[in-house]
TORMI-215441 format. One line per field, with one value per atom (N, C-alpha, C, O): residue in one letter; atom name; z, x, y. Coordinates in pm, whole numbers, plus 32768, in hexadecimal, padded with zeros to 4 digits. Example, Ala and Ser with C-alpha at 12.3 -4.5 7.8 and 13.67 -1.06 7.14 Angstrom:
resn	(a | a | a | a | s | s | s | s)
name	(N | CA | C | O | N | CA | C | O)
up	(830C | 830C | 830C | 834E | 82C4 | 82CA | 8313 | 8324)
east	(8527 | 84CE | 8528 | 8590 | 8505 | 8557 | 850A | 853D)
north	(7DC7 | 7E3E | 7EB6 | 7EB4 | 7F1F | 7F96 | 8003 | 8072)
# end
This chain:
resn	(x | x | x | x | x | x | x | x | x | x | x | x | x | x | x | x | x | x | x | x | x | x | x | x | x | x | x | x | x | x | x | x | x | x | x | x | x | x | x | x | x | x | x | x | x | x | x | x | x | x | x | x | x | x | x | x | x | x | x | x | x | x | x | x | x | x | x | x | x | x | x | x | x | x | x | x | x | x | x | x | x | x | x | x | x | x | x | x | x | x | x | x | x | x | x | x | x | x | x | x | x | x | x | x | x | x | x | x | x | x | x | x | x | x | x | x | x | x | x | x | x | x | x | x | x | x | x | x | x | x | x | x | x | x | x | x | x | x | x | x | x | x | x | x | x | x | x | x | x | x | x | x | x | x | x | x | x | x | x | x | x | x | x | x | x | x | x | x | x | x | x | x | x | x | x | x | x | x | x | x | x | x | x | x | x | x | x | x | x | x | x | x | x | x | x | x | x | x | x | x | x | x | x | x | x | x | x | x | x | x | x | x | x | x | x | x | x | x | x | x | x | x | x | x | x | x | x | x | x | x | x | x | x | x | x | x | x | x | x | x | x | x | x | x | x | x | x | x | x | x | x | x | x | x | x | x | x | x | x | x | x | x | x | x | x | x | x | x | x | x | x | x | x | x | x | x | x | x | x | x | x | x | x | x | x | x | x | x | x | x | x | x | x | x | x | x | x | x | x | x | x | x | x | x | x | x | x | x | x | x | x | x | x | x | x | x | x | x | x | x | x | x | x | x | x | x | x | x | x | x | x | x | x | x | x | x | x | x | x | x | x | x | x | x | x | x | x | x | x | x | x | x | x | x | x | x | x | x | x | x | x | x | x | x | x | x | x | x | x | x | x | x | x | x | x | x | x | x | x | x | x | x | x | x)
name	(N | CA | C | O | N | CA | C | O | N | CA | C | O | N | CA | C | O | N | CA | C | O | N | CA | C | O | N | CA | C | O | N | CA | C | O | N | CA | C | O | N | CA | C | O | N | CA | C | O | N | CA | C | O | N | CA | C | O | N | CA | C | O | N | CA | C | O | N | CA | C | O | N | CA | C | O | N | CA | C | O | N | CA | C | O | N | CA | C | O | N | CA | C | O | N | CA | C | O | N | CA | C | O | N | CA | C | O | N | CA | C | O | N | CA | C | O | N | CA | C | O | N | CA | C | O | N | CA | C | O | N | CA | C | O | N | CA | C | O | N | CA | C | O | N | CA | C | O | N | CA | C | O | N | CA | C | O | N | CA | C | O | N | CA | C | O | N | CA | C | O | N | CA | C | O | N | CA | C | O | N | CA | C | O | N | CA | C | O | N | CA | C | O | N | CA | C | O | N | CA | C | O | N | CA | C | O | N | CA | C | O | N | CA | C | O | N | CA | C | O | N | CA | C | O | N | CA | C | O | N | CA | C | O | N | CA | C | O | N | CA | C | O | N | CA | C | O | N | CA | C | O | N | CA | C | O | N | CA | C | O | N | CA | C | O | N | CA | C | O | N | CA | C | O | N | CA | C | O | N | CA | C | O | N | CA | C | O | N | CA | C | O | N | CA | C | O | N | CA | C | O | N | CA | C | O | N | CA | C | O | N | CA | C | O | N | CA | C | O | N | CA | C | O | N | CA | C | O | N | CA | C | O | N | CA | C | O | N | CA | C | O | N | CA | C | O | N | CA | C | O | N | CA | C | O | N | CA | C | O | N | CA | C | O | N | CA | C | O | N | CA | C | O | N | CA | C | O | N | CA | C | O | N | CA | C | O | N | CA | C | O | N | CA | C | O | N | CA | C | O | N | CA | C | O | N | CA | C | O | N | CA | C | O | N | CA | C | O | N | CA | C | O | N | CA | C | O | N | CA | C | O)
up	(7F41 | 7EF2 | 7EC4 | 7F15 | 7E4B | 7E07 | 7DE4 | 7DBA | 7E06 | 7DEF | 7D79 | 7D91 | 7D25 | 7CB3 | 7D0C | 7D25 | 7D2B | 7D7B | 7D0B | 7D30 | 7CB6 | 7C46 | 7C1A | 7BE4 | 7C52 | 7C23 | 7C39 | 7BE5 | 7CE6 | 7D1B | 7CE6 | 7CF5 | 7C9D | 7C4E | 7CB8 | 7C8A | 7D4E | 7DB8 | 7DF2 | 7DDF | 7E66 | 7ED7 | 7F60 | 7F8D | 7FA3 | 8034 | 8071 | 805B | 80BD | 8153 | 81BD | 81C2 | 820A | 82B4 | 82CD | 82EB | 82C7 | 831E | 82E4 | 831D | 826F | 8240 | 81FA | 8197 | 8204 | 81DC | 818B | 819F | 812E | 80BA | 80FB | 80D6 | 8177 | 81C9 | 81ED | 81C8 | 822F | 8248 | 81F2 | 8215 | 813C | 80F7 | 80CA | 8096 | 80D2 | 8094 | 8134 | 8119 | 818F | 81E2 | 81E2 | 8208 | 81AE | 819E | 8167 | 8192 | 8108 | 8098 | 80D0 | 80C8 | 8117 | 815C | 81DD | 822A | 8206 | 8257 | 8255 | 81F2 | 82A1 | 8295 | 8269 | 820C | 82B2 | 828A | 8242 | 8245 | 81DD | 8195 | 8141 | 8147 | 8105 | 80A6 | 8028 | 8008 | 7FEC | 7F47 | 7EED | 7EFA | 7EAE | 7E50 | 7DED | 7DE7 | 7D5F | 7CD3 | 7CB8 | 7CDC | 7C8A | 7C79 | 7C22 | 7BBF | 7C44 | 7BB2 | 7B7E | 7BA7 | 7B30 | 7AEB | 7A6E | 7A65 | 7A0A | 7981 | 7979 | 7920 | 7A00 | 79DB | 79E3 | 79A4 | 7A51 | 7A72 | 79FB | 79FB | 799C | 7960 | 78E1 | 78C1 | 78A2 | 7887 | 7892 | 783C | 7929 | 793B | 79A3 | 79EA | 79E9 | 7A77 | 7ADB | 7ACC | 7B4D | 7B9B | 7C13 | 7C07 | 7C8D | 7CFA | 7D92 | 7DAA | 7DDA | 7E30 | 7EB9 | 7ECC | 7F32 | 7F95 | 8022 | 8041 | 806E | 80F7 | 8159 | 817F | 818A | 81FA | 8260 | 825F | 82BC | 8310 | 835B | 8386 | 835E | 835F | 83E9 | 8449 | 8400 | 847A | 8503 | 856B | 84E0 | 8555 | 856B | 85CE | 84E6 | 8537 | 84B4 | 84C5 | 8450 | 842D | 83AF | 834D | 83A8 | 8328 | 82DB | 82FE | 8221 | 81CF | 8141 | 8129 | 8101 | 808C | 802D | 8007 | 7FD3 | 7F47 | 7EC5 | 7EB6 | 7E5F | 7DE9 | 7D93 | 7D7B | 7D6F | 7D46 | 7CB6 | 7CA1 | 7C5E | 7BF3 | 7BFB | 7C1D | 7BD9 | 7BC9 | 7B52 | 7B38 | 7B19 | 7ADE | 7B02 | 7ACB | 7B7E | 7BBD | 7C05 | 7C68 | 7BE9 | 7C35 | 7C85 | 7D00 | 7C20 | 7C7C | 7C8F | 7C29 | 7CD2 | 7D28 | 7CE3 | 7CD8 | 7CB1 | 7CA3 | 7CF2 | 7CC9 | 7D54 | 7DA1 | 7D35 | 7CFA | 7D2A | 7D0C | 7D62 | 7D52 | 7DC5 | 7DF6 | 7EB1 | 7EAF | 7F21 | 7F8D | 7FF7 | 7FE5 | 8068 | 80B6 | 8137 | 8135 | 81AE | 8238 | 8220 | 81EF | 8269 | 8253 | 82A6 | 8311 | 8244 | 8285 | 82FC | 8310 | 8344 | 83A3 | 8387 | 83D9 | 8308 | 82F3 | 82B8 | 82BD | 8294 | 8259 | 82B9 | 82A4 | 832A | 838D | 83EB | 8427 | 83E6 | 841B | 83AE | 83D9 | 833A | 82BE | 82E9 | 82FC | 82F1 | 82E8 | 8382 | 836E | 83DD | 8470 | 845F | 84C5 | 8410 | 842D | 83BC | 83B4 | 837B | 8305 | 8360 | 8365 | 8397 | 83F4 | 8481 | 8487 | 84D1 | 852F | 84FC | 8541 | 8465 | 841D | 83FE | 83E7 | 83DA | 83CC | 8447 | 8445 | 84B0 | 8522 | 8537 | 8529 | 8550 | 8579 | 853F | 8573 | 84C0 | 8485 | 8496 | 848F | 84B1 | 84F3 | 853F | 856B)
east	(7FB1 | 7FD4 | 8065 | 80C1 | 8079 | 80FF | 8129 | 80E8 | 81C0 | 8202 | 8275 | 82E2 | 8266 | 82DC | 8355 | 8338 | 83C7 | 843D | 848D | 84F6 | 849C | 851A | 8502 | 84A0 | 85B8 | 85BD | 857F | 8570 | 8543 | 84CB | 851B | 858F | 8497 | 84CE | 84CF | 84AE | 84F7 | 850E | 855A | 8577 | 8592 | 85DF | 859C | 8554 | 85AF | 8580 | 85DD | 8656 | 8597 | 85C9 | 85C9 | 859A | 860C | 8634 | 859F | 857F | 854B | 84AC | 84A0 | 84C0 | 8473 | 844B | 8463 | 84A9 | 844D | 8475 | 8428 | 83B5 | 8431 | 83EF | 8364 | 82F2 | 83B8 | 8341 | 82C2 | 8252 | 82D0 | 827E | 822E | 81BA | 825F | 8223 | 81BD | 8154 | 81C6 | 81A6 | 8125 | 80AD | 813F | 80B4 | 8056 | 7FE2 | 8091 | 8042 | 7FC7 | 7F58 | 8004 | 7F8E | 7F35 | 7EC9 | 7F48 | 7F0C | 7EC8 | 7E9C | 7EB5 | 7E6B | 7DCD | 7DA0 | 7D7F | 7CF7 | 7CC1 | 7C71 | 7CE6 | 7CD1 | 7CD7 | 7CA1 | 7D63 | 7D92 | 7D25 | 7CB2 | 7D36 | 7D20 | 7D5D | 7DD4 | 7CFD | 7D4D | 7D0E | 7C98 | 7D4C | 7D04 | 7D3A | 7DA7 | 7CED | 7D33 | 7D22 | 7CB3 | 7D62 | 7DAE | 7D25 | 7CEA | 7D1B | 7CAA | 7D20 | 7D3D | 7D53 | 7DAB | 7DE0 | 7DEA | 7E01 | 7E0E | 7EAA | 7EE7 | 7ED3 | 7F79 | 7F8E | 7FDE | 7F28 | 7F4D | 7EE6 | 7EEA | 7E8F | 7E39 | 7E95 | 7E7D | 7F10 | 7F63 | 7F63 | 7F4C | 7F8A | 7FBC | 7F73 | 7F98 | 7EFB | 7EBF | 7F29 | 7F99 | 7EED | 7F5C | 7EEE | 7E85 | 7F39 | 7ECE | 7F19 | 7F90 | 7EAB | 7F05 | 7EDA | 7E60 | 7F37 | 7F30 | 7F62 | 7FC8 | 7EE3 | 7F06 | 7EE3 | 7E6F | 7F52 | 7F15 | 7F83 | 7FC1 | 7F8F | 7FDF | 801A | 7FD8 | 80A3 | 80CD | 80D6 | 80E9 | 80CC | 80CF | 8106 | 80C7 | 8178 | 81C0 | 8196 | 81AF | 8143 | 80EC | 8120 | 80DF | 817D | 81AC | 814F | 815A | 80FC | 80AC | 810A | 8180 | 80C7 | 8134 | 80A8 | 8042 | 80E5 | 80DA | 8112 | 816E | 80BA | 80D7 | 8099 | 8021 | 80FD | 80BA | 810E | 8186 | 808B | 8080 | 806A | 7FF2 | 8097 | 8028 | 802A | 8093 | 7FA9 | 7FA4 | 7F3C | 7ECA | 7F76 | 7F03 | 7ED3 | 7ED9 | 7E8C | 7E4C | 7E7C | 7E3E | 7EED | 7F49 | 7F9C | 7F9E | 7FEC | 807B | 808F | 809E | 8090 | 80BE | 813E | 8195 | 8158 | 81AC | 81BE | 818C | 8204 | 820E | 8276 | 82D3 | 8244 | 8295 | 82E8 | 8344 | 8293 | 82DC | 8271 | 81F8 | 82B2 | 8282 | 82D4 | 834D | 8293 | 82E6 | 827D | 822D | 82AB | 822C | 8209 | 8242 | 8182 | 811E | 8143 | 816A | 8122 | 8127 | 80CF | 8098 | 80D4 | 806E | 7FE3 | 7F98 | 7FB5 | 7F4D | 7F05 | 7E8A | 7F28 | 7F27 | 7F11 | 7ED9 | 7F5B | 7F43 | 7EBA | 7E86 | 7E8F | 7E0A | 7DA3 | 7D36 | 7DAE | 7D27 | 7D2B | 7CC4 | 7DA3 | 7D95 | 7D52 | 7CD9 | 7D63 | 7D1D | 7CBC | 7C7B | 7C70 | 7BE2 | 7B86 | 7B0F | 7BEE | 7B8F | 7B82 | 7B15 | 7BF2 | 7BDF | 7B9D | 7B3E | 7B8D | 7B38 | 7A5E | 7A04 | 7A57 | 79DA | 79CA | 7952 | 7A33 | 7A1C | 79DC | 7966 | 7A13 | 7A21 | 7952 | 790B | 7928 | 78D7 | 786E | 7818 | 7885 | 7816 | 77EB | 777D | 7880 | 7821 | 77D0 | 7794)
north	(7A7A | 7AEC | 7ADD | 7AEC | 7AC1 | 7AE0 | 7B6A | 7BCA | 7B57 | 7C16 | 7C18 | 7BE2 | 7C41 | 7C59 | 7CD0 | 7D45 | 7C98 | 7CE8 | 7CD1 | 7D04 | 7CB0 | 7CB3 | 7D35 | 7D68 | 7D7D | 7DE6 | 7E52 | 7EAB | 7E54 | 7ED5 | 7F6F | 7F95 | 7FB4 | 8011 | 8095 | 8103 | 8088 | 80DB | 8095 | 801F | 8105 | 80D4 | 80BD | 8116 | 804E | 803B | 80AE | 80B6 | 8104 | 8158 | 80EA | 8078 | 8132 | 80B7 | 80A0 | 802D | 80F2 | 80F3 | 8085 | 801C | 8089 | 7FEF | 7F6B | 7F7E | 7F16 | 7E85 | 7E4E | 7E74 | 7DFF | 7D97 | 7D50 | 7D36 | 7D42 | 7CD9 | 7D45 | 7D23 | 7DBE | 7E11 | 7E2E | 7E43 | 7E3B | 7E8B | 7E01 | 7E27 | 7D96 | 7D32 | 7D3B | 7D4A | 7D35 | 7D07 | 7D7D | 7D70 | 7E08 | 7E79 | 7E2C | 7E0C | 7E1F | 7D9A | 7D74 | 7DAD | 7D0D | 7CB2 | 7CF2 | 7C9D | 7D77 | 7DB1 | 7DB5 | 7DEF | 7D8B | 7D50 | 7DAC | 7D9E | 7E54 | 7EBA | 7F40 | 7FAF | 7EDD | 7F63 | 7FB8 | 7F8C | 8013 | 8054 | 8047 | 8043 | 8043 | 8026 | 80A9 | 80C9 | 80DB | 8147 | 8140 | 8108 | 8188 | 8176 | 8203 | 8229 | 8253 | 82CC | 831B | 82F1 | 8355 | 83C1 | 8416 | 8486 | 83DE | 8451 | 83FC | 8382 | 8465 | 8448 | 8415 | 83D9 | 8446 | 8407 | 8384 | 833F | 835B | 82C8 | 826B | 81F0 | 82B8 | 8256 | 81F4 | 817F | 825A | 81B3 | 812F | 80DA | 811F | 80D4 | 80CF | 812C | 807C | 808D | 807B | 8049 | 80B1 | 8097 | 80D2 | 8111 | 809F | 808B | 80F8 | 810A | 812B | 8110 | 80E6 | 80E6 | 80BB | 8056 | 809E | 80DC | 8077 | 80BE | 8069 | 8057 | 802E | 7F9C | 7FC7 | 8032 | 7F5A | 7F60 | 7ED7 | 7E79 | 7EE6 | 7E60 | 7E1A | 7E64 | 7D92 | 7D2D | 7DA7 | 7DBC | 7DDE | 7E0A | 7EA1 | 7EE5 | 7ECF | 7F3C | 7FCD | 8034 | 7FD1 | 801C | 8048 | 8000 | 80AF | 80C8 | 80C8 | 80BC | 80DE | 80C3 | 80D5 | 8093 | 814B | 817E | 817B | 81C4 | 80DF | 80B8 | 80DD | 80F5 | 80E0 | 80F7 | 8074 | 8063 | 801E | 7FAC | 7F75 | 7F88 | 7F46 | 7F0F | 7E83 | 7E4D | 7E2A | 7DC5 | 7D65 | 7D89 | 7CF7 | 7CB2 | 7C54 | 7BE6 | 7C78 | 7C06 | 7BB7 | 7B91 | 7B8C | 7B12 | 7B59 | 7B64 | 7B8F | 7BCC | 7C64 | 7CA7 | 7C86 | 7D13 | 7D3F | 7CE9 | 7DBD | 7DF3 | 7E9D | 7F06 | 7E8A | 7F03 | 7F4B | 7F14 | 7FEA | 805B | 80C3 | 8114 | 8095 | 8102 | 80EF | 80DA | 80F9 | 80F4 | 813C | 814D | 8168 | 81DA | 8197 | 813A | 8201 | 81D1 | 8288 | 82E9 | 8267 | 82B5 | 835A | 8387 | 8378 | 844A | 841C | 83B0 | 848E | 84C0 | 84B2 | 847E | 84E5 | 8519 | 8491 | 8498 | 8441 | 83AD | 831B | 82AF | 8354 | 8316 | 831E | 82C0 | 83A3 | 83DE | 83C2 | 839F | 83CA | 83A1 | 82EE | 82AD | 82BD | 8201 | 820D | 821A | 820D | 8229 | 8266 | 824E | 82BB | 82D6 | 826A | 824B | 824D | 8201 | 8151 | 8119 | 8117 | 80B5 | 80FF | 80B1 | 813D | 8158 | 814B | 811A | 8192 | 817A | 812C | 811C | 80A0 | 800D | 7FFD | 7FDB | 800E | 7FAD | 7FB5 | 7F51 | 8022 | 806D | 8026 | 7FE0 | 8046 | 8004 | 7F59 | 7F22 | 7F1F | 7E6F | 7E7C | 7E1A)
# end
């Protein structure tokens, strides 16, 4: 997975790091969703709920063409975000 960082059009907080937001990605189990809303139909844009190597969820909003990742904007997960990604990986699990 390639990441376009030239010029991230947000700021990293201490919580999170480049590396984190990048293995969010790479989470076997993230969630990926595409927005039902007319604001985001412009320009698609995605968004990303994984969790990285060292354990820190992390809520992205992404666009990409296929190749390369362009993060907009990423934070670690509310409360309530953390409990939807945990019941939605607990219904993975279940179902093997």
């Amino acid at each position: 997975m390639e990441f376009d960082w030239s010029n991230p059009p947000f700021n990293l907080d201490s919580s999170l790091s480049i590396r984190d937001i990048e293995e969010s990605f790479e989470d076997p189990f993230a969630v990926r969703l595409l927005p039902d809303s007319p604001r985001f139909s412009a320009q698609a844009r995605y968004f990303n709920m994984g969790m990285s190597a060292g354990g820190t969820g992390v809520f992205s909003v992404y666009r990409t063409n296929g190749k390369v990742f362009r993060v907009l904007y990423a934070r670690a997960f509310e409360p309530e975000e953390k409990l939807f990604y945990e019941r939605r990986l607990n219904r993975t699990l279940i179902n093997y």
